[in-house]
MIGU-995256 format. One record per residue: x, y, z of N, C-alpha, C in turn; residue in one letter. Coordinates in steps of 0.1 Angstrom, whole numbers, plus 2048, in hexadecimal, padded with zeros to 3 digits. Each point is the difference from the previous one (the first is absolute). Layout:
% residues N
  n.xx  n.yy  n.zz  ca.xx  ca.yy  ca.zz  c.xx  c.yy  c.zz  type
     X     Y     Z      X      Y      Z     X     Y     Z     a
...
This chain:
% residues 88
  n.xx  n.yy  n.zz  ca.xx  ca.yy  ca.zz  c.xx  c.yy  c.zz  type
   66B   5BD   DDD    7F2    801    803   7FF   804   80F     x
   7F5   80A   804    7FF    800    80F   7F7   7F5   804     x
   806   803   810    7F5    7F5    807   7F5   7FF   803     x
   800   80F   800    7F3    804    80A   7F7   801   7F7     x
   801   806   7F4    7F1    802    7F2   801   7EF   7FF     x
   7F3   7FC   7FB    7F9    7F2    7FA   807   7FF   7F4     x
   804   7F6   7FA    803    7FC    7F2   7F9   809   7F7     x
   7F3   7F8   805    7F4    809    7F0   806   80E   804     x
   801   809   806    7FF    80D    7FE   80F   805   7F5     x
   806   7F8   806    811    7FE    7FA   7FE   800   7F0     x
   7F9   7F5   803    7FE    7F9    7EF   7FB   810   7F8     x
   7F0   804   804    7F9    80B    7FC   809   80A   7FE     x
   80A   805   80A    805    80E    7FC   80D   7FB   7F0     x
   805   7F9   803    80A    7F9    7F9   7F8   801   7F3     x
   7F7   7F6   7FB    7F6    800    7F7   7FC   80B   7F9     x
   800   80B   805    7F6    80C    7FE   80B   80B   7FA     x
   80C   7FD   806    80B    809    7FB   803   7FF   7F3     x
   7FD   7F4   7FD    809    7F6    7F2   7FA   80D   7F5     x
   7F3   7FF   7FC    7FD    80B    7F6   808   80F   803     x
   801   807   809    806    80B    7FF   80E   7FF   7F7     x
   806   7F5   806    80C    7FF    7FE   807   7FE   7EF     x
   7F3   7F8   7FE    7FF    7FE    7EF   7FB   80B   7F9     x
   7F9   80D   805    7FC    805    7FC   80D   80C   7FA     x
   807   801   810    80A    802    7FC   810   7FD   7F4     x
   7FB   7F3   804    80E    800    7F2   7F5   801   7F3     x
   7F7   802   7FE    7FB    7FD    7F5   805   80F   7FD     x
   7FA   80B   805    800    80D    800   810   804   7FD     x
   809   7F4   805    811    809    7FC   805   7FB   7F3     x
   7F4   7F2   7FB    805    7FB    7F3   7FA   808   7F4     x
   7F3   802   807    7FD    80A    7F4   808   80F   802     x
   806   807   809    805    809    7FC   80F   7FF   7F5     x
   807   7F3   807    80B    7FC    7F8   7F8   800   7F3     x
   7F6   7F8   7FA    7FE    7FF    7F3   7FE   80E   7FA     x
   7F8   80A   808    802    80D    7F6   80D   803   803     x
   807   803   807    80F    80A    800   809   7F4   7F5     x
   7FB   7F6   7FB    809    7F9    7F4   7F5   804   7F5     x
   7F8   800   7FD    7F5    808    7F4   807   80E   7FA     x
   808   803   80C    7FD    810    7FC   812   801   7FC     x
   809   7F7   806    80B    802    800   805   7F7   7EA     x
   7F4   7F5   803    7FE    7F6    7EF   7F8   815   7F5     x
   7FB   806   807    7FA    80A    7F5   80B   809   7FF     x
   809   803   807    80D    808    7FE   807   7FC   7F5     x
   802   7F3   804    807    7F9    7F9   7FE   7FE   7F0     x
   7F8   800   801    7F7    7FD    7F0   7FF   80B   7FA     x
   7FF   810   807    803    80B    7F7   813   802   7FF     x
   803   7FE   808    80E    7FD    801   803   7F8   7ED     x
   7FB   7F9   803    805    7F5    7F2   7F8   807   7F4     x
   7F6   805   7FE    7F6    803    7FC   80B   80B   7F2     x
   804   80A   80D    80B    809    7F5   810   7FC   7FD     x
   800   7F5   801    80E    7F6    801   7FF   7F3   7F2     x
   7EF   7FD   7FE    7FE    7F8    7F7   809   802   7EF     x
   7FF   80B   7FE    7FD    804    7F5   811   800   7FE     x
   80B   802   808    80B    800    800   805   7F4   804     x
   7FA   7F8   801    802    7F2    805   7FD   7F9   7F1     x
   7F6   806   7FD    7FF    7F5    7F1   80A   801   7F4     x
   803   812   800    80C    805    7F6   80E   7F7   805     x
   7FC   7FF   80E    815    7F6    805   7FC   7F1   7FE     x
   7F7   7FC   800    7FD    7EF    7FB   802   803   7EF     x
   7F6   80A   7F4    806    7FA    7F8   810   801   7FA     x
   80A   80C   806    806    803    7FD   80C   7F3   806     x
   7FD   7F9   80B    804    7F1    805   7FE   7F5   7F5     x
   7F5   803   7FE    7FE    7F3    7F4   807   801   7F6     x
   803   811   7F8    80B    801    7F6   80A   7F9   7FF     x
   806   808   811    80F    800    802   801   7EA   7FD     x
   7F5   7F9   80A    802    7F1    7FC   805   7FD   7F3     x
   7F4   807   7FE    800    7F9    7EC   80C   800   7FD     x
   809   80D   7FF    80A    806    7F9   80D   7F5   807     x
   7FE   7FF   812    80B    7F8    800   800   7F1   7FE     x
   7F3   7FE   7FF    801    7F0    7FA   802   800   7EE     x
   800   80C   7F9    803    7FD    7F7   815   803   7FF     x
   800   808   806    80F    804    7FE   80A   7F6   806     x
   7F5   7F2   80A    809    7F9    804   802   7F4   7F4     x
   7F5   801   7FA    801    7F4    7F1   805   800   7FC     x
   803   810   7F6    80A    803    7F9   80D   800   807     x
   806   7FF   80E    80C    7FE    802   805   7F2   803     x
   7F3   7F7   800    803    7F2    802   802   7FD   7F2     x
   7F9   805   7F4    805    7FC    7F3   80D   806   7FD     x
   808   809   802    809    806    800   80D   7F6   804     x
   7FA   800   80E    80D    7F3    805   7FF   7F5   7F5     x
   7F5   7FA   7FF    801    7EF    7F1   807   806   7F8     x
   7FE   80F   7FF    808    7FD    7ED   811   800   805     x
   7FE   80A   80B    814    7FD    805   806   7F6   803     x
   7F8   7F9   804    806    7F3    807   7FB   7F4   7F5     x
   7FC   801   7F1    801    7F9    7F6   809   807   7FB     x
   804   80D   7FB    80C    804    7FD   811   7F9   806     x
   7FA   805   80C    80C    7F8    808   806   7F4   800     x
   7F4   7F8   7FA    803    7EF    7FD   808   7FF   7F4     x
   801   808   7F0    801    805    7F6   810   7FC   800     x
């Protein structure tokens, strides 16, 4: 603080700045929020023509499951009968 200005005047300019300053970040948060709007709309046509081949590789995932949870049954029954054979 200087010496020579009065408090109050101190106080006043101090005071008076505070809105600009807010006014400012307000203005850089709203620009960050558009430049991520526009970067979320890219993105969304991005996926948009990626959907459709995303859904053909999930269900062709869910086959492939099916298939190996069934081919692992049939080799766990496979082992019982060998290993009751084996007992034989």
């Amino acid at each position: 603080m200087d010496d020579d200005t009065p408090v109050v005047e101190q106080v006043t300019d101090a005071v008076s700045g505070v809105p600009a300053a807010t006014s400012e970040a307000a203005t850089t948060v709203v620009k960050k929020v558009r430049k991520a709007k526009k970067a979320v709309k890219k993105a969304v046509k991005k996926v948009g023509s990626k959907k459709k081949k995303a859904k053909k590789a999930a269900k062709k995932s869910a086959k492939k499951a099916k298939k190996a949870a069934k081919k692992t049954a049939k080799k766990a029954a496979k082992k019982k009968k060998k290993a009751k054979k084996a007992k034989r």
